[in-house]
C-alpha positions as CSV (number, residue, x, y, z in Angstrom):
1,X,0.0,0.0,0.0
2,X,1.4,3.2,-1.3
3,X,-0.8,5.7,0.2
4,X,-3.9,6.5,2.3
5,X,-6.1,5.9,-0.6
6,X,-4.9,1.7,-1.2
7,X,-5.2,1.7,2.6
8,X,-8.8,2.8,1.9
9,X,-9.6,0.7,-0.4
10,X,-8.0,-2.1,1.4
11,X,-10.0,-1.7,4.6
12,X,-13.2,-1.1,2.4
13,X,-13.4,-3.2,-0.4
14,X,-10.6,-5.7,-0.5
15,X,-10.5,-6.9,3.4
16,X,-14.5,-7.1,3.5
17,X,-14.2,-9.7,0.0
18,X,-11.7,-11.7,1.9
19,X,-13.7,-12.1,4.8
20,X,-16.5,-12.9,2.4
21,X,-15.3,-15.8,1.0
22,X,-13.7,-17.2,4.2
23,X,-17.1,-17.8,4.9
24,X,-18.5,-20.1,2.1
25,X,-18.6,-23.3,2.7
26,X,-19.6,-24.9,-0.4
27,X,-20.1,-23.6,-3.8
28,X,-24.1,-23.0,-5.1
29,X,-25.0,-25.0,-8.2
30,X,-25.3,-22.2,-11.0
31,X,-27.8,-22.3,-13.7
32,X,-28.1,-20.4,-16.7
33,X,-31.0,-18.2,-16.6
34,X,-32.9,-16.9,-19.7
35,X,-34.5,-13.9,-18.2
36,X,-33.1,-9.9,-18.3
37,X,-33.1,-10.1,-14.3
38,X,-32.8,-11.1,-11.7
39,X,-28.9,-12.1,-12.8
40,X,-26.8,-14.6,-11.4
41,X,-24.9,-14.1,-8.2
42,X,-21.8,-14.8,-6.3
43,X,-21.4,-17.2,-3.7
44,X,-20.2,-14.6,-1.5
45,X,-23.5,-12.4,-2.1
46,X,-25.6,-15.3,-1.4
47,X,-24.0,-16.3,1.7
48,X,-24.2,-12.6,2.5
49,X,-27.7,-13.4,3.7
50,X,-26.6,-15.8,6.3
51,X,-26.6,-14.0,9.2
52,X,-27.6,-13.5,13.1
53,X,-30.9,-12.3,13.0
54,X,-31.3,-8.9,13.9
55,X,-34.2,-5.9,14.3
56,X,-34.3,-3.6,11.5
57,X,-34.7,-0.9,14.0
58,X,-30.9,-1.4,15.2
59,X,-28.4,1.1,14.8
60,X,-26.3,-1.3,13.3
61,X,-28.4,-2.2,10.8
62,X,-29.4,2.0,10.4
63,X,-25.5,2.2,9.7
64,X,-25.6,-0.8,6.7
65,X,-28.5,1.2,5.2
66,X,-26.3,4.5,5.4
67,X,-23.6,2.6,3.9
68,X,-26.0,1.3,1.1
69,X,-27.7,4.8,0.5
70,X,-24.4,6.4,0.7
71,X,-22.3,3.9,-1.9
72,X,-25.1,3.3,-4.8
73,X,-25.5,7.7,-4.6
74,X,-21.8,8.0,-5.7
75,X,-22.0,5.3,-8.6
76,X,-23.5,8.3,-10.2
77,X,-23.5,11.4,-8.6
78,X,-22.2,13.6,-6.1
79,X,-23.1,12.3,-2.1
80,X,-23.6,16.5,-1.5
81,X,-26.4,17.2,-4.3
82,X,-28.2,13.7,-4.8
83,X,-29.2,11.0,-2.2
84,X,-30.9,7.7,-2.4
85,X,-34.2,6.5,-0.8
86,X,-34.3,2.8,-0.7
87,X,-37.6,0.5,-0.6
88,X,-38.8,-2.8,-0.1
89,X,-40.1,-3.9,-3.8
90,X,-39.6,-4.4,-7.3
91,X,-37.9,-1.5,-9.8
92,X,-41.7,-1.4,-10.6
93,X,-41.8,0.0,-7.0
94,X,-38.9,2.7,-7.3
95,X,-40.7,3.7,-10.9
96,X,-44.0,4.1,-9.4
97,X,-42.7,6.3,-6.2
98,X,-41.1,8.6,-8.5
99,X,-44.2,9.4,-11.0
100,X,-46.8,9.1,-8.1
101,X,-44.6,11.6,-5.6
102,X,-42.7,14.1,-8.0
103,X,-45.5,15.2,-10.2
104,X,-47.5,18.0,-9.2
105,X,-50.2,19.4,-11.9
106,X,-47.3,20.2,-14.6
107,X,-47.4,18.0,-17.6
108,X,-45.3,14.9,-18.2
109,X,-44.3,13.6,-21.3
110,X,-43.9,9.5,-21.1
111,X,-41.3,8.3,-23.7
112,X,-42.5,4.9,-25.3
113,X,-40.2,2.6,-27.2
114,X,-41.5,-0.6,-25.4
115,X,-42.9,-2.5,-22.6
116,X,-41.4,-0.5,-19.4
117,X,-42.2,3.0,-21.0
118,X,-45.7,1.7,-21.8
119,X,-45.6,0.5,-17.7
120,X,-45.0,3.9,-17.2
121,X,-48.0,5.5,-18.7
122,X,-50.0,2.4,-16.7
123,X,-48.8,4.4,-13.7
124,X,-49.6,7.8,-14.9
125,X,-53.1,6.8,-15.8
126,X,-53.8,5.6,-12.8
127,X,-52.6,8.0,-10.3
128,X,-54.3,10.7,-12.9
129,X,-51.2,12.4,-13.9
130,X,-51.0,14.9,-16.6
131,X,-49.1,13.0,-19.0
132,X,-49.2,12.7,-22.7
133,X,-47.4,9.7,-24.3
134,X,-44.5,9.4,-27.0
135,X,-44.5,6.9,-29.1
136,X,-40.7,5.9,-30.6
137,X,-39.1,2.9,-32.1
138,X,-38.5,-0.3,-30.3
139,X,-35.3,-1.1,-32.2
140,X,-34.2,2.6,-33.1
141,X,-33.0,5.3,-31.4
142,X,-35.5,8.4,-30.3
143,X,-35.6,10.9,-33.0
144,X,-34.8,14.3,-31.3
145,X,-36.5,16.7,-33.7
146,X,-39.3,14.6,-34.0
147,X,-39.3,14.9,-29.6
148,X,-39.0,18.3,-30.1
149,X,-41.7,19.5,-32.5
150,X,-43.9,16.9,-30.0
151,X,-43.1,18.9,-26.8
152,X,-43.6,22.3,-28.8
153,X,-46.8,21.2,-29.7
154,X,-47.9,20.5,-26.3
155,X,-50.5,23.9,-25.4
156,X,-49.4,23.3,-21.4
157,X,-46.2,24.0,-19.3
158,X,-44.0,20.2,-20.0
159,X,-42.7,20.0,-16.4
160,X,-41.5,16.5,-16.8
161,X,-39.4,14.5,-19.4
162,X,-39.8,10.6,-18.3
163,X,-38.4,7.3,-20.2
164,X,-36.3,4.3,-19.6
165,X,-32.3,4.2,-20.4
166,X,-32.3,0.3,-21.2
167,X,-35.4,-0.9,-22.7
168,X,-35.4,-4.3,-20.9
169,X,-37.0,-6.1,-23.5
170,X,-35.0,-5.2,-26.7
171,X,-31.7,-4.2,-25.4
172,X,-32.1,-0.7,-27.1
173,X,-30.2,2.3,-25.2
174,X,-31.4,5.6,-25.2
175,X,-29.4,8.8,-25.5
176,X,-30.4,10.2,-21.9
177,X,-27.3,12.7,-22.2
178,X,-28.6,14.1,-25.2
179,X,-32.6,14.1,-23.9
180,X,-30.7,15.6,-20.5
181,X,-29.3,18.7,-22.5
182,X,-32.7,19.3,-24.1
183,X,-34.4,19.4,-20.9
184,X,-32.0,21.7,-19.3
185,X,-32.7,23.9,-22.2
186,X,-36.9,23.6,-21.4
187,X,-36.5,23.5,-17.7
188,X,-38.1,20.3,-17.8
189,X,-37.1,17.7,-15.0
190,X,-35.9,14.3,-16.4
191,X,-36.6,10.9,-14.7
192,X,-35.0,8.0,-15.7
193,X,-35.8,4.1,-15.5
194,X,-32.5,2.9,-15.3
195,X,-33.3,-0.1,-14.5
196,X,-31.1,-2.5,-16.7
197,X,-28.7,0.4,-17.1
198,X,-27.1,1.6,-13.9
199,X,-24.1,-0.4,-12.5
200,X,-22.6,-1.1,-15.8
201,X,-23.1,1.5,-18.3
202,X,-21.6,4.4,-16.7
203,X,-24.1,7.1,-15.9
204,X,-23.3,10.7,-14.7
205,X,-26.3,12.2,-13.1
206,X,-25.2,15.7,-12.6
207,X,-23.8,15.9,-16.8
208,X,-26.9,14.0,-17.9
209,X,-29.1,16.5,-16.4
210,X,-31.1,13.5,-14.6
211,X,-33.3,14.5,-11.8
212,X,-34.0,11.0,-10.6
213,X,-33.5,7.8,-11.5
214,X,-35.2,4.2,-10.2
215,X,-33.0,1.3,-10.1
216,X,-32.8,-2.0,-8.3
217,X,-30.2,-4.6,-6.6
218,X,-31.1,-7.6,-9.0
219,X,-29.5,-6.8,-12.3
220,X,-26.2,-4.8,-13.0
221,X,-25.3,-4.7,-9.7
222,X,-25.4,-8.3,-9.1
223,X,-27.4,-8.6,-5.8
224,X,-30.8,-10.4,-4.7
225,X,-34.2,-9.4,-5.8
226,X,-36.0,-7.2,-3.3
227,X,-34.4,-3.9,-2.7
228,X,-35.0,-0.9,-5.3
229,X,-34.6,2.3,-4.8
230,X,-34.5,6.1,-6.4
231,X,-31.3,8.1,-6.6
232,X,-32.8,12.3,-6.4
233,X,-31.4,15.5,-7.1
234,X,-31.6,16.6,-3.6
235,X,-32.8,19.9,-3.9
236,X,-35.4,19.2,-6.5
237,X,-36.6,16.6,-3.7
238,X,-37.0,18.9,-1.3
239,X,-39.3,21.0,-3.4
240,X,-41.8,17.8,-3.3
241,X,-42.8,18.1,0.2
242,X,-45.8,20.1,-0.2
243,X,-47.2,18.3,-2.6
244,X,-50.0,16.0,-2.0
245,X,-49.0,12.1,-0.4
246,X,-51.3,10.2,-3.7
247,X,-50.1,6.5,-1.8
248,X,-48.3,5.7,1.7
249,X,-46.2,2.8,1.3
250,X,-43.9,4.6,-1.9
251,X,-44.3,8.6,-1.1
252,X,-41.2,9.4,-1.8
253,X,-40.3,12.4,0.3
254,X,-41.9,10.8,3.5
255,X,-39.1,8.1,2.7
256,X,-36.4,9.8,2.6
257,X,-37.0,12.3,5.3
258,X,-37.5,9.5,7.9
259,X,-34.3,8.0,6.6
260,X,-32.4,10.8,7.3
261,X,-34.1,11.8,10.6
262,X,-33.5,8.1,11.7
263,X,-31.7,6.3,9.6
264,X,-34.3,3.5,9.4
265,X,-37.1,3.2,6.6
266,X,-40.5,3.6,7.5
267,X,-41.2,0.3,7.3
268,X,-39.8,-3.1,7.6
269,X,-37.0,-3.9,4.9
270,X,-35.9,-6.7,3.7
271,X,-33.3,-7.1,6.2
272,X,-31.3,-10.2,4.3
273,X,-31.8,-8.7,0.8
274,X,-29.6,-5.5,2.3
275,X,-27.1,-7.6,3.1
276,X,-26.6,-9.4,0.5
277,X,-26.5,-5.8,-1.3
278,X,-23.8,-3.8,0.6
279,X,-22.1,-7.2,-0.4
280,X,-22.8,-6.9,-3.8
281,X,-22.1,-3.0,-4.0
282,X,-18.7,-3.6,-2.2
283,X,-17.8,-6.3,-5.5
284,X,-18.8,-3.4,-7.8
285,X,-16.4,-1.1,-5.9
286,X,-13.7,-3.9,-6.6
287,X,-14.5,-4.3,-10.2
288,X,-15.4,-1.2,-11.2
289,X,-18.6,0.2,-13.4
290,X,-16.3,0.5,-16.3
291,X,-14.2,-2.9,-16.4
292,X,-17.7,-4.4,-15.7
293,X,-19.4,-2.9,-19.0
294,X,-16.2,-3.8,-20.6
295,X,-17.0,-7.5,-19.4
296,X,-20.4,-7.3,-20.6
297,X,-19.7,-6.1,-23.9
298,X,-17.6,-8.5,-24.7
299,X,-19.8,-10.9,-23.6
300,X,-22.6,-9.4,-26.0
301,X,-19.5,-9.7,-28.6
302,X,-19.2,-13.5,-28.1
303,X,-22.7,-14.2,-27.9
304,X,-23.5,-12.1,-31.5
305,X,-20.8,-13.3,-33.0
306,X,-22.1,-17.0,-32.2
307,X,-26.0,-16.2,-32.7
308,X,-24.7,-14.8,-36.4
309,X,-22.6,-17.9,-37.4
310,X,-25.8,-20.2,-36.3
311,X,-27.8,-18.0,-39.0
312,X,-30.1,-16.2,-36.1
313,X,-30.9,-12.5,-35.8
314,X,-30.9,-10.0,-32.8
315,X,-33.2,-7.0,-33.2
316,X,-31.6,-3.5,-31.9
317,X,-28.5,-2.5,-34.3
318,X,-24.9,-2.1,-32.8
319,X,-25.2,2.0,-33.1
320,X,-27.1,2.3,-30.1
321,X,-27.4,-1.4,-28.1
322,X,-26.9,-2.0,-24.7
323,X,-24.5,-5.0,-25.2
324,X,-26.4,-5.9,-22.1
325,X,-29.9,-7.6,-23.1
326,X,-29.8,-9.1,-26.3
327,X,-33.6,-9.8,-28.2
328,X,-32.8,-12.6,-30.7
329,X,-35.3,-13.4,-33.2
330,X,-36.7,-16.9,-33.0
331,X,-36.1,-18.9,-36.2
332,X,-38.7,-20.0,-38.1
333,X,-37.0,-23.2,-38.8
334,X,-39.5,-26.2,-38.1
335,X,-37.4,-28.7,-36.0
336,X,-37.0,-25.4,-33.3
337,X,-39.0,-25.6,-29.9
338,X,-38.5,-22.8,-27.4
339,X,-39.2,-25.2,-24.6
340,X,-36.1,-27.9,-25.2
341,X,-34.0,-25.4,-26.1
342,X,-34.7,-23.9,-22.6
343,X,-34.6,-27.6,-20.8
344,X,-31.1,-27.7,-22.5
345,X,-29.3,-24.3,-21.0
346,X,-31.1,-25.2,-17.8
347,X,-29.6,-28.1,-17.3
348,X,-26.3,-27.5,-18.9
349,X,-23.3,-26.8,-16.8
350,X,-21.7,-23.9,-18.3
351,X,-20.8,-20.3,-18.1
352,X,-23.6,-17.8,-17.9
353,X,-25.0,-15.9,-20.9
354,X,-28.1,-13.9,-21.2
355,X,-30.7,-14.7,-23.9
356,X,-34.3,-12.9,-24.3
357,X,-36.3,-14.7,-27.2
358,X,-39.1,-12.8,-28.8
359,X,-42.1,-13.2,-31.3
């Protein structure tokens, strides 16, 4: 160790990994799953979870969730101006929290380019949000003059810009810088589903313009299903308080102002889930959100490269893919049944890869 920073990092990230796997005791069968998320795991996440049982309302367990909070904030922004707010759910849960708490009686334009923007406007409708809808591409990228002359179009004040980074079920990537810069232009607050995004494409909340953005533990960052959470521009949070509560369970401002007046939620977490998440943060830390998109992509290389050779097709073009969920389109080829082939990577010992089959 050459200076206070590898003895940082040593007492942080490296010692805790070593102490991690000192305490496995037998390796967990791995299977290949077919699915966007949740993702595989490391041993030393899962075993994360084995632990003495404690109450939630500790303050050791207050000072995991500080760690947490504190950790997944600077994967993407500065701990001074943003904060996270965690919750007991789904991403669906940290999506929801965000449209149903945030909006006020501004306007909200919803980009669509698939199934989680479409989720989206499911939300809106039902909380009664002032939202109008974009239709874009599934497989191409948004088409900012066509976003544009939408917005200019719109007779009432566009508030709120809201889409998804990663469309989860093509693998398409959207240009959130470049939607960011248009909405610093507009004043318009941007909100961000980035969901199958954050953790390995590297994100930059403050440059991107992003006011808040809903993730969860179960995909890039490698931990359990269970924990989601919202990453805020602090002071635009703060500006939320006087608007209406339209649910209890997700409001997020009544979240995160018990969290930082106690540093507990409001109501019971998922206390082995967080865990097994600090864990998983702490091998992010190690690996990096760089070297870990660099891992993916060449991944995404390997698997394309193989898909092409067998004759098969995946749907989003190179120019703006994820390299992280790849939509393959099934062949048409007779002797081809989705349900062996999924028997067969089931039961097959051999390293992951991630597959998402479509019509």
């Amino acid at each position: 160790m050459d200076d206070e920073d590898h003895w940082a990092r040593a007492t942080a990230i490296v010692y805790p990994i070593i102490k991690a796997r000192e305490g496995i005791t037998h390796t967990v069968k791995r299977n290949i799953l077919l699915n966007p998320g949740p993702a595989t795991t490391t041993d030393t996440v899962k075993y994360a979870q084995i632990v003495e049982d404690i109450c939630p309302r500790e303050k050791e367990f207050g000072e995991t969730m500080e760690f947490i909070s504190a950790e997944l904030t600077k994967f993407v922004g500065n701990p001074e101006k943003y904060t996270t707010v965690l919750f007991g759910g789904s991403g669906t849960a940290a999506v929801e929290s965000i449209l149903s708490s945030v909006i006020d009686n501004g306007t909200v334009v919803i980009i669509n380019n698939g199934p989680y923007g479409e989720r989206m406007c499911k939300i809106a409708e039902i909380y009664g949000l002032n939202y109008l809808e974009y239709k874009s591409s599934a497989e191409q990228a948004i088409d900012m003059n066509n976003l544009e002359i939408f917005i200019k179009k719109i007779s009432t004040n566009v508030s709120y810009l809201a889409l998804v980074h990663c469309e989860t079920s093509t693998g398409l990537l959207n240009d959130i810088e470049k939607i960011g810069e248009f909405c610093a232009v507009k004043n318009i607050e941007m909100i961000v589903d980035a969901m199958s995004s954050y953790a390995a494409v590297p994100i930059d909340m403050q440059k991107m313009n992003i006011s808040y953005l809903a993730a969860s533990a179960n995909k890039n960052l490698q931990g359990m299903a269970g924990v989601s959470f919202v990453i805020a521009n602090k002071d635009r949070l703060e500006k939320t308080e006087q608007i209406k509560p339209r649910n209890l369970y997700l409001h997020l401002y009544d979240q995160y102002r018990y969290f930082q007046m106690n540093k507990q939620l409001r109501f019971t977490p998922p206390v082995q889930t967080m865990y097994a998440l600090k864990q998983a943060i702490i091998e992010t830390q190690w690996e990096g959100i760089e070297k870990r998109y660099e891992r993916y992509s060449k991944s995404w290389t390997t698997l394309t490269d193989g898909i092409t050779q067998l004759g098969l097709t995946y749907l989003v073009p190179e120019t703006h893919h994820s390299k992280i969920i790849t939509s393959i389109l099934e062949p048409s080829d007779k002797k081809y049944n989705f349900d062996i082939m999924h028997d067969f990577f089931i039961n097959k010992d051999s390293p992951f890869i991630l597959v998402k089959l479509i019509n």
